[in-house]
C-alpha positions as CSV (number, residue, x, y, z in Angstrom):
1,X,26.3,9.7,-1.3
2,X,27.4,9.8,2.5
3,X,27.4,6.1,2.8
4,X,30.1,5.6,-0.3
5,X,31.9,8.7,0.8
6,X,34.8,6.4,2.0
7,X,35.0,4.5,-2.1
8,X,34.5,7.6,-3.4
9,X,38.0,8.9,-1.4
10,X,39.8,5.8,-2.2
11,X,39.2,6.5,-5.9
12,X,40.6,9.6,-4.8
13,X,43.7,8.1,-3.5
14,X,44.4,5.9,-6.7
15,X,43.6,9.3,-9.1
16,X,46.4,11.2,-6.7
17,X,48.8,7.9,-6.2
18,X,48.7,8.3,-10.7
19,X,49.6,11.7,-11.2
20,X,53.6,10.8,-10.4
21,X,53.5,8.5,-13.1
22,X,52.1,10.6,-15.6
23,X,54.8,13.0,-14.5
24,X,57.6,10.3,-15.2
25,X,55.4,9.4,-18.6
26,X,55.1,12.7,-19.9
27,X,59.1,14.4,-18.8
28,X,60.1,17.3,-17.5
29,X,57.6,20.3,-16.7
30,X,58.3,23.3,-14.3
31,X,56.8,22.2,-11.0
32,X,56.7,18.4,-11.8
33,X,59.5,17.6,-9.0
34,X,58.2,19.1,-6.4
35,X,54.6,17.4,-7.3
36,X,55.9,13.9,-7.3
37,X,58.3,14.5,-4.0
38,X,55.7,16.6,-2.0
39,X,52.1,17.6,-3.7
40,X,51.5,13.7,-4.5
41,X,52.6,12.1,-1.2
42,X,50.5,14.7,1.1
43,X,47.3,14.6,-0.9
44,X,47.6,10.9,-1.0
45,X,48.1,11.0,3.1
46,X,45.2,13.2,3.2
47,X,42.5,11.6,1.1
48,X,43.7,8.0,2.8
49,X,43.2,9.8,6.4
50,X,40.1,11.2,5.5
51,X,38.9,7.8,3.8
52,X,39.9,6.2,7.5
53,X,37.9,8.8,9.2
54,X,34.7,8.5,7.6
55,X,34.7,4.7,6.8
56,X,31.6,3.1,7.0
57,X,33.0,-0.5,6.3
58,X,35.9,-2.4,7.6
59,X,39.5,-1.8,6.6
60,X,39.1,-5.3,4.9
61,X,37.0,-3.9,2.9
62,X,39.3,-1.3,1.4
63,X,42.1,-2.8,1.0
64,X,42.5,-2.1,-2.7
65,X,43.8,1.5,-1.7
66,X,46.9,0.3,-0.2
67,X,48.6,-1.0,-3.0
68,X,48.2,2.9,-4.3
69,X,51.1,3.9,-1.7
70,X,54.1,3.2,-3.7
71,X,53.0,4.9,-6.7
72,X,52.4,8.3,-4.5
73,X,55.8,7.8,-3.2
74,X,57.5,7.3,-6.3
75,X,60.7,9.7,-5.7
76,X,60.6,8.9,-2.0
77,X,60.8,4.8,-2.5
78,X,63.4,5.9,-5.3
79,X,65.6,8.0,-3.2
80,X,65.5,4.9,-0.6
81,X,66.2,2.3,-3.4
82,X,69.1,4.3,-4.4
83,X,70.7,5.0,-0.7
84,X,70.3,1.5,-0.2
85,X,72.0,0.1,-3.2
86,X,75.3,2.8,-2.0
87,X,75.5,1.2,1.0
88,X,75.0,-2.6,0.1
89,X,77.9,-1.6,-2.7
């Protein structure tokens, strides 16, 4: 269990990185804003950190979390999207 503890924390990562597009899926719920801008993006920082931490293979290895990173920073690579686009207008 110890020795796949890095896999099982990347699953991790992808499960978190999912949950802001379920909230865009589903609509509008109470606390579904401040999930996607702050819940999301911090456990996905965590579980990634954590995954680095304890790694018992190479970051080669594991590169199949990394694409993960824009889905957990759905309303932050928005927001930047959207500044962006203002200025190039």
């Amino acid at each position: 269990m110890k020795a796949k503890l890095d896999i099982l924390l990347g699953a991790a990562a992808w499960l978190i990185a999912s949950v802001p597009l379920l909230f865009e899926w589903i609509g509008p719920q109470r606390y579904g804003f401040e999930i996607r801008l702050y819940v999301a993006p911090a456990l996905w920082c965590c579980a990634v950190v954590a995954m680095m931490a304890v790694r018992r293979r190479h970051m080669k290895k594991l590169w199949w979390v990394w694409p993960s990173a824009p889905f957990a920073f759905l309303i932050w690579l928005a927001g930047m999207i959207v500044s962006i686009g203002s200025v190039m207008r």
